[in-house]
C-alpha positions as CSV (number, residue, x, y, z in Angstrom):
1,X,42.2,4.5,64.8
2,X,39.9,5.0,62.0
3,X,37.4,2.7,60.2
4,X,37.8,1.8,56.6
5,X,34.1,3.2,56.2
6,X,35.7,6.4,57.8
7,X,39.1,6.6,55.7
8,X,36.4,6.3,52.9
9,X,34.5,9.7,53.6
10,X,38.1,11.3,54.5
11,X,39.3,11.2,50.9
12,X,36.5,10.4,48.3
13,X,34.0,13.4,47.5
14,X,31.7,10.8,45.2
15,X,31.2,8.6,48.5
16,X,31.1,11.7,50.7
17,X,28.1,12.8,48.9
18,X,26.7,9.0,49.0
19,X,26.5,8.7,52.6
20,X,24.9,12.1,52.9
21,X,22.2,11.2,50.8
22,X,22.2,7.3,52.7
23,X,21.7,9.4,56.2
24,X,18.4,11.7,54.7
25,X,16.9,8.6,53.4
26,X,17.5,6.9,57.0
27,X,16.1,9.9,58.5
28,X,13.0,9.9,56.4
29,X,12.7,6.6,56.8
30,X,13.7,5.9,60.6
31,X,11.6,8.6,63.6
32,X,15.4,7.1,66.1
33,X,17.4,9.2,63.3
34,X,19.0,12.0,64.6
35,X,18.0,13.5,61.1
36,X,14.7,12.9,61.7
37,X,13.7,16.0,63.0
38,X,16.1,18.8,61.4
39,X,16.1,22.5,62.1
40,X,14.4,24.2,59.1
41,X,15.1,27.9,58.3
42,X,12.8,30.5,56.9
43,X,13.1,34.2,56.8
44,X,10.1,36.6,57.8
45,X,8.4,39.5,55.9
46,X,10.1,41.4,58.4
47,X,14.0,40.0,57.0
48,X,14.4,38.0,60.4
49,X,15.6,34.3,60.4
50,X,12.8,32.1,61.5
51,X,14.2,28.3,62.6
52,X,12.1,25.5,63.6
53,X,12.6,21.6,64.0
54,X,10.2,19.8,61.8
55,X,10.0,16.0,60.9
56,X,11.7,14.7,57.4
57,X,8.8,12.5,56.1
58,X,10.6,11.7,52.9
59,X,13.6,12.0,50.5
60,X,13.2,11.8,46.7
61,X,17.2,11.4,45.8
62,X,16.7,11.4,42.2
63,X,14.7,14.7,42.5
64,X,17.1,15.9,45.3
65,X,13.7,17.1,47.3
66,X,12.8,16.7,50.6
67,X,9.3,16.5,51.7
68,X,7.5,18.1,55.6
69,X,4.4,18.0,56.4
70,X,2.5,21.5,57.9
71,X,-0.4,23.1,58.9
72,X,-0.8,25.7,56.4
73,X,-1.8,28.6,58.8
74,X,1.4,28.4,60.5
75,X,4.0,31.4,60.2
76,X,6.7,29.3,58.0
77,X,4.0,29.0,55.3
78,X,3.7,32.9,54.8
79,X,7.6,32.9,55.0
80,X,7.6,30.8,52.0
81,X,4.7,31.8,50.1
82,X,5.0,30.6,46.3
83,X,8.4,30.1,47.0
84,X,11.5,31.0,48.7
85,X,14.9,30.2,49.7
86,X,15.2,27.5,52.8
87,X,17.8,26.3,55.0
88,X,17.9,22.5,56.7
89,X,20.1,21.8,59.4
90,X,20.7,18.5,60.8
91,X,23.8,16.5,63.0
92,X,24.3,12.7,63.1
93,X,26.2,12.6,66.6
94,X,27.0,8.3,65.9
95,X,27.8,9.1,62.4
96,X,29.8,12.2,63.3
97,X,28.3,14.0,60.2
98,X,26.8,17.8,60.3
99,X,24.1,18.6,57.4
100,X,23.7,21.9,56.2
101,X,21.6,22.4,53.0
102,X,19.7,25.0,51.1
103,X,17.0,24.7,48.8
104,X,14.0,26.3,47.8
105,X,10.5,25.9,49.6
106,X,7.3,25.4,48.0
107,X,4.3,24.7,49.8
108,X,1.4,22.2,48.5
109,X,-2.1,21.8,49.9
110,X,-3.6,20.1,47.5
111,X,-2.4,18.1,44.4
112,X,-1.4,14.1,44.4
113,X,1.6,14.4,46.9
114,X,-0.3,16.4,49.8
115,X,-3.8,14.1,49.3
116,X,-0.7,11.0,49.4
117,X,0.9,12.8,52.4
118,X,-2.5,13.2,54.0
119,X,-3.5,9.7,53.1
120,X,-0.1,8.0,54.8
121,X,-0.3,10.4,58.2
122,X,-1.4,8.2,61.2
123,X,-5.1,9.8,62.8
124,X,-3.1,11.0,65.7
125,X,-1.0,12.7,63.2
126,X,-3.9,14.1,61.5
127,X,-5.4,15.3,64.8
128,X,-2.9,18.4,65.2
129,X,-4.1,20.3,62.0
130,X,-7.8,19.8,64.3
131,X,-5.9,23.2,66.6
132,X,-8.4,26.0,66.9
133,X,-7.1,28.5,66.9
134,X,-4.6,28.3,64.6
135,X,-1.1,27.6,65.9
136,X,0.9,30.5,67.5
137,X,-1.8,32.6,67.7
138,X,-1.7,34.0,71.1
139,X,-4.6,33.1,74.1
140,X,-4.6,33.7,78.0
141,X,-4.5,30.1,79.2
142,X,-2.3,27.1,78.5
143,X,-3.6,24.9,75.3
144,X,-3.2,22.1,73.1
145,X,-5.5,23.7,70.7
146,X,-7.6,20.6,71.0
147,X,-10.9,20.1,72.0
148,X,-10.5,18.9,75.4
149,X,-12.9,15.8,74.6
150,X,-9.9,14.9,72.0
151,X,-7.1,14.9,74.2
152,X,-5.4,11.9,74.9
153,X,-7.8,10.0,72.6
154,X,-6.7,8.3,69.6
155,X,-9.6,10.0,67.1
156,X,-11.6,8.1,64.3
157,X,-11.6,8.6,60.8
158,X,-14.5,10.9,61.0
159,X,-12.9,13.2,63.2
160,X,-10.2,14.0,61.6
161,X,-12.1,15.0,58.1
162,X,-12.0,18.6,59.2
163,X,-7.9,18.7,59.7
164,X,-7.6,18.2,56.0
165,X,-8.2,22.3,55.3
166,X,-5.3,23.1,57.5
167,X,-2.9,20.4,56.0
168,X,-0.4,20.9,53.6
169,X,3.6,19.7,52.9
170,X,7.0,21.6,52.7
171,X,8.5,20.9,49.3
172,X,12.5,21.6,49.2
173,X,14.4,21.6,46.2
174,X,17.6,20.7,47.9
175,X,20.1,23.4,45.2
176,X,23.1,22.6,48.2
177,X,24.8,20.5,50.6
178,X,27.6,21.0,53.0
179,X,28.7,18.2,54.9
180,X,31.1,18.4,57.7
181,X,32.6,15.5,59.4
182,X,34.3,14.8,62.7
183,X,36.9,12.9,62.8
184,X,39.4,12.8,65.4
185,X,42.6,12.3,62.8
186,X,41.2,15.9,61.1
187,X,37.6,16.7,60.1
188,X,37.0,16.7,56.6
189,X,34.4,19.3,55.2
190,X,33.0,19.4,51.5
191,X,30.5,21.5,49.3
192,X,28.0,20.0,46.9
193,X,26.2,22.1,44.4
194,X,23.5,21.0,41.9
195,X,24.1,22.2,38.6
196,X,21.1,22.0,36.3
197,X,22.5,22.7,33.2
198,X,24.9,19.8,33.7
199,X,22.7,18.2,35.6
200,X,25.0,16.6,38.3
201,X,26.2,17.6,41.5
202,X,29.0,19.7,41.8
203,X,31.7,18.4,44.7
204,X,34.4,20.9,46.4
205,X,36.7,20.0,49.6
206,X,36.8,22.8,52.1
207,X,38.8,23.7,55.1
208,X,36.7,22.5,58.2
């Protein structure tokens, strides 16, 4: 028997749309999400899909822009480069709700919203952009990238001053959303696309 919460999202796009913003925010806002840690796509120089799970650090509604953080030597950052076209993927298995959405990727290594973004990471967080070398760069033994005298060691303030070069955050300019619920009455998919002319979002049911 379904909830009234569930009957809710069954039949109302405006709501539908509600909650899938509600469950971003959670997920920026709670690491226990689910949509915490979504897949993120890119596509290479090469035309070849490029997907990677990455941690939603925050969710600016009114802007409909996500925010990652990354070390700016990694492969997703070439795949972007001024900008480009990005996927998210994410599935809230309590809230039975799948998130697909597209955007466009801009990264930012300097500016007030990395230097805030590097000012709010934890020093352990702030220790992974220490890596030499560089992440996915190949070597002949297994590695953290650390110096072995960091590993395991919560680092100071000091330490960390040299990560800030390799820091930067994953913009997205969230353009679409598909939701796709699971119910077990019938799911219920839907379509929401920004249109900034009209500026408003731009709801459609689909088959599931």
């Amino acid at each position: 028997m379904t909830s009234a919460k569930e009957e809710s999202f069954l039949n109302d796009l405006n709501l539908t749309l509600e909650e899938a913003w509600n469950l971003l925010l959670q997920g920026a806002k709670d690491r226990h999400s689910p949509l915490h840690t979504p897949a993120i796509g890119t596509v290479t120089a090469e035309g070849i899909p490029s997907q990677r799970i990455m941690v939603l650090r925050d969710v600016d509604r009114d802007n409909h822009r996500l925010r990652f953080n990354t070390d700016v030597r990694v492969s997703k950052v070439a795949d972007i480069g001024e900008s480009a076209p990005v996927t998210i993927l994410g599935y809230h298995p309590a809230a039975k709700v799948q998130l697909r959405l597209t955007g466009i990727g801009h990264i930012q290594q300097h500016g007030p919203i990395a230097e805030q973004a590097w000012n709010e990471a934890s020093l352990y967080g702030k220790r992974c952009y220490l890596a030499d070398p560089a992440p996915g760069q190949a070597v002949t033994v297994p590695t953290s990238g650390l110096d072995p005298a960091m590993e395991g060691q919560k680092p100071t303030a000091e330490q960390v001053i040299p990560a800030r070069d390799n820091f930067s955050v994953l913009m997205v300019d969230v353009e679409k959303i598909e939701w796709l619920y699971l119910a077990h009455t019938g799911h219920r998919r839907a379509s929401f696309i920004w249109d900034k002319e009209a500026i408003r979002w731009d709801g459609q049911w689909l088959v599931p």
